[in-house]
C-alpha positions as CSV (number, residue, x, y, z in Angstrom):
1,X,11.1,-3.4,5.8
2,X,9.8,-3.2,9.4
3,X,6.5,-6.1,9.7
4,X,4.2,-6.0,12.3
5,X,1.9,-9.0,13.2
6,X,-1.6,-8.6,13.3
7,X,-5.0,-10.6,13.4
8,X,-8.3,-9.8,12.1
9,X,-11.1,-11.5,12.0
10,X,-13.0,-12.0,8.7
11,X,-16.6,-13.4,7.9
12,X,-16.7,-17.6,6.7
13,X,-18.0,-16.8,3.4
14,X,-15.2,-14.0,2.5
15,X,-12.8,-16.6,4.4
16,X,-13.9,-19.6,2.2
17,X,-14.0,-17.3,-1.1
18,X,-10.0,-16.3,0.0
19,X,-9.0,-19.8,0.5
20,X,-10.2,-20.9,-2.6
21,X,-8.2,-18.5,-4.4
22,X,-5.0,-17.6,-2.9
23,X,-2.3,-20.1,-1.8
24,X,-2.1,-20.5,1.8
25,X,1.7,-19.5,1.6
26,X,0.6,-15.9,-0.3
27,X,-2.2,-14.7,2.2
28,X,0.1,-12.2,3.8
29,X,1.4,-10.8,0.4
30,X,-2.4,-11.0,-0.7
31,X,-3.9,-9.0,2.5
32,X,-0.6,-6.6,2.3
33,X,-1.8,-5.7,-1.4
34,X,-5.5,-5.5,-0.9
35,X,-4.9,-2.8,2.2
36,X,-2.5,-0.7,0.0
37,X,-4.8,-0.7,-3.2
38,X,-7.9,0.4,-0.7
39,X,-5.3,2.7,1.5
40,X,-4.1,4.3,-1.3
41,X,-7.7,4.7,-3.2
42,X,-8.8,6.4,0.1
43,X,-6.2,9.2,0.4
44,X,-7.2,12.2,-0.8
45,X,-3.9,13.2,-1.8
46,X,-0.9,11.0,-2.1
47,X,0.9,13.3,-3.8
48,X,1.4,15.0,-0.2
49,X,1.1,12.4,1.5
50,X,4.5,11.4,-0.7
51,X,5.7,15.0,0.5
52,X,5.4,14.2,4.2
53,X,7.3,11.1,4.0
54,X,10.5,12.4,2.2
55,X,12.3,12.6,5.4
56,X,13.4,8.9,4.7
57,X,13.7,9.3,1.4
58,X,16.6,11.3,-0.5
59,X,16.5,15.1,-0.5
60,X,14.5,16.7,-3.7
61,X,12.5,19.6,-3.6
62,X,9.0,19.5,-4.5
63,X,8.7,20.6,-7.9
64,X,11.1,18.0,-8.8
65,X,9.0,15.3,-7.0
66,X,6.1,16.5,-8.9
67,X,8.0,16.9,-12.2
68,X,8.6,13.2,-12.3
69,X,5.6,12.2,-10.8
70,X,3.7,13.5,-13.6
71,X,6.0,12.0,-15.7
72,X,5.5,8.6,-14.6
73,X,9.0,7.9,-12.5
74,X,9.9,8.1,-9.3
């Protein structure tokens, strides 16, 4: 998988509350989660947005991607 480096800056108390809790070595894997959970909780439709990216993936047609979507498999 592709990374690309970025830096944000975060308030002390949030900072502090992180540090406490999460390894220094697992930030990255932490932050990584945390933006997927709140990506994915803020797209209106994944189930499209799983559509658009099936370039890169192998070639099914839709229904079949829904099929076993709604049955819990990929």
């Amino acid at each position: 998988m592709s990374m690309q480096r970025i830096s944000i800056s975060i308030p002390k108390y949030l900072y502090e509350n992180l540090a406490r809790q999460i390894p220094v070595r697992k930030l990255s894997r932490f932050a990584v989660q945390a933006l997927e959970k709140e990506l994915m909780r803020l797209n209106t439709n994944p189930i499209e947005e799983f559509i658009k990216i099936r370039k890169v993936l192998p070639k099914k047609k839709k229904l079949e991607i829904l099929k076993a979507i709604q049955k819990g498999r990929v």
